[in-house]
C-alpha positions in Angstrom: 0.0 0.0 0.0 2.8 2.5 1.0 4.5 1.5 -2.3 0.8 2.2 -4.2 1.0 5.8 -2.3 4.4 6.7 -3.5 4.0 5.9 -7.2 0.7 7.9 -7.0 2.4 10.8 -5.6 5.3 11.1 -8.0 2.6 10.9 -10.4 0.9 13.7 -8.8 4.2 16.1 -8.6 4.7 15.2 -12.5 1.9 15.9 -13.8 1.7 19.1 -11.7 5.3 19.9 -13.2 4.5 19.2 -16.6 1.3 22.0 -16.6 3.6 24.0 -14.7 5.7 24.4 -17.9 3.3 24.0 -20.2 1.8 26.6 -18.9 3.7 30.1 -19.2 4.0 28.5 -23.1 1.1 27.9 -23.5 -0.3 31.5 -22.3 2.8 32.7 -24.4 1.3 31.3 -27.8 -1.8 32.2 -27.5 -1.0 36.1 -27.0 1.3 35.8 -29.8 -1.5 34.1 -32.1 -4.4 36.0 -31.7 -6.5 34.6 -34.8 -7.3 36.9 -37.2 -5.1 39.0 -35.3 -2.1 41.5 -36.7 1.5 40.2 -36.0 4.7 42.1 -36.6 7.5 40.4 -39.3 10.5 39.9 -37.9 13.9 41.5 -39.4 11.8 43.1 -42.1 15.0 43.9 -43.9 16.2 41.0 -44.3 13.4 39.2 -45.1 13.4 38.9 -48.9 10.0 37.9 -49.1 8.8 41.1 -47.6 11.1 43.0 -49.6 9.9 41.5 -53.2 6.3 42.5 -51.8 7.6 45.9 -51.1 8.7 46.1 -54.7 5.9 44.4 -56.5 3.5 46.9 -54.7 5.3 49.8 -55.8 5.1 48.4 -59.3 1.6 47.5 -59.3 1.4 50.9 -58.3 2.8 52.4 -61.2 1.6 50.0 -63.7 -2.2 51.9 -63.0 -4.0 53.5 -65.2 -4.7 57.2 -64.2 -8.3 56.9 -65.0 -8.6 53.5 -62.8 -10.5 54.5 -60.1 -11.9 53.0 -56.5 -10.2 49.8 -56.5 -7.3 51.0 -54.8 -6.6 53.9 -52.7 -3.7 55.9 -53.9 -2.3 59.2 -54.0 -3.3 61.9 -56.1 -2.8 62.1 -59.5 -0.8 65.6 -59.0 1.4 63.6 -56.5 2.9 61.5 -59.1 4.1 61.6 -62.7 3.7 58.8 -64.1 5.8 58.8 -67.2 8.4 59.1 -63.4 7.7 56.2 -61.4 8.0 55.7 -58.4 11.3 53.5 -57.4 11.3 51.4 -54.7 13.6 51.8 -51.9 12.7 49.3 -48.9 10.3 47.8 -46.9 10.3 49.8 -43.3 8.2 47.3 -41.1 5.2 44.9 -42.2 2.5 43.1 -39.8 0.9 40.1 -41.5 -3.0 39.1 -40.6 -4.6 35.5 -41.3 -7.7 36.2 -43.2 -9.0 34.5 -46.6 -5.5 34.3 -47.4 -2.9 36.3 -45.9 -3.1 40.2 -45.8 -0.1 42.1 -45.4 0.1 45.4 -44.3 3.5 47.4 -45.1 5.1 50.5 -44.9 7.4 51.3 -48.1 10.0 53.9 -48.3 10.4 54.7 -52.2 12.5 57.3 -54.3 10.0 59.7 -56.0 11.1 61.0 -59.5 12.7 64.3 -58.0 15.0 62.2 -56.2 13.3 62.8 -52.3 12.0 59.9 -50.3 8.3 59.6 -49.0 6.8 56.6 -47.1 3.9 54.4 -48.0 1.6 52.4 -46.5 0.5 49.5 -48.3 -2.2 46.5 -48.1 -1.9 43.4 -50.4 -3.9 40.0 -49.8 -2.2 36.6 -51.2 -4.0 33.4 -51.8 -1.5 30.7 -52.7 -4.3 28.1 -53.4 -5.9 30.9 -56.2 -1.8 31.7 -57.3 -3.6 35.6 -56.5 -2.0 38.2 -55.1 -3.6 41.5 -54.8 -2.6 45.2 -54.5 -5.8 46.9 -52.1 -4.1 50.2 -51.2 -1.2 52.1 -51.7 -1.4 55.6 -49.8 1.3 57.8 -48.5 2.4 58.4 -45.0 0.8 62.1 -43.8 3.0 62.2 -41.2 5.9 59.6 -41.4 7.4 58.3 -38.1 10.7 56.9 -38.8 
């Protein structure tokens, strides 16, 4: 009986160790995976991924026509020449959310055709399974915090 009473006690104290440790992870993961949540990308600029998304939004951005309006918000026409693109430069930070696909929200510096920098904040959804990716706004930073 005493022997019964000892296994079941170092059964207890491990099981009560194990959620111990589980625990603080498990708390962990969940703040960090809030679903349908924003997250931050880490080491944005060395992430090449991010960066090629940087760059593909600033050419999707350029490859608009003027008179295409409402399906993405953009800067005004008077902002921009557009036989002068905008150049990419870098991507500053990016969040990604888990929607319908993955929807990524990133702030772009780029090199505007007088040679100055401005910021951008852009929004593009990509659905592997439907080989889409998607451009839904390009709009620039009113005030830019660095």
């Amino acid at each position: 009986m005493a022997a019964m009473s000892k296994v079941s006690l170092v059964l207890s104290l491990l099981g009560f160790l194990v959620i111990a440790v589980m625990t603080p992870s498990a708390n962990a993961l969940r703040k960090s995976l809030v679903l349908g949540g924003k997250s931050d990308v880490a080491n944005v600029k060395a992430n090449r991924e991010i960066q090629e998304l940087g760059r593909y939004c600033v050419e999707q951005f350029n490859q608009r026509d003027q008179s295409e309006e409402g399906k993405v918000e953009s800067i005004a026409k008077s902002d921009t020449d557009m036989s002068n693109p905008l150049r990419f430069s870098r991507v500053v930070s990016a969040q990604k959310q888990v929607v319908a696909g993955t929807k990524y929200y990133l702030r772009i510096e780029v090199t505007q055709p007088n040679g100055s920098t401005r910021m951008f904040d852009s929004v593009v959804v990509i659905q592997p399974w439907l080989h889409s990716k998607q451009l839904l706004g390009f709009t620039p930073v009113v005030s830019p915090i660095y």
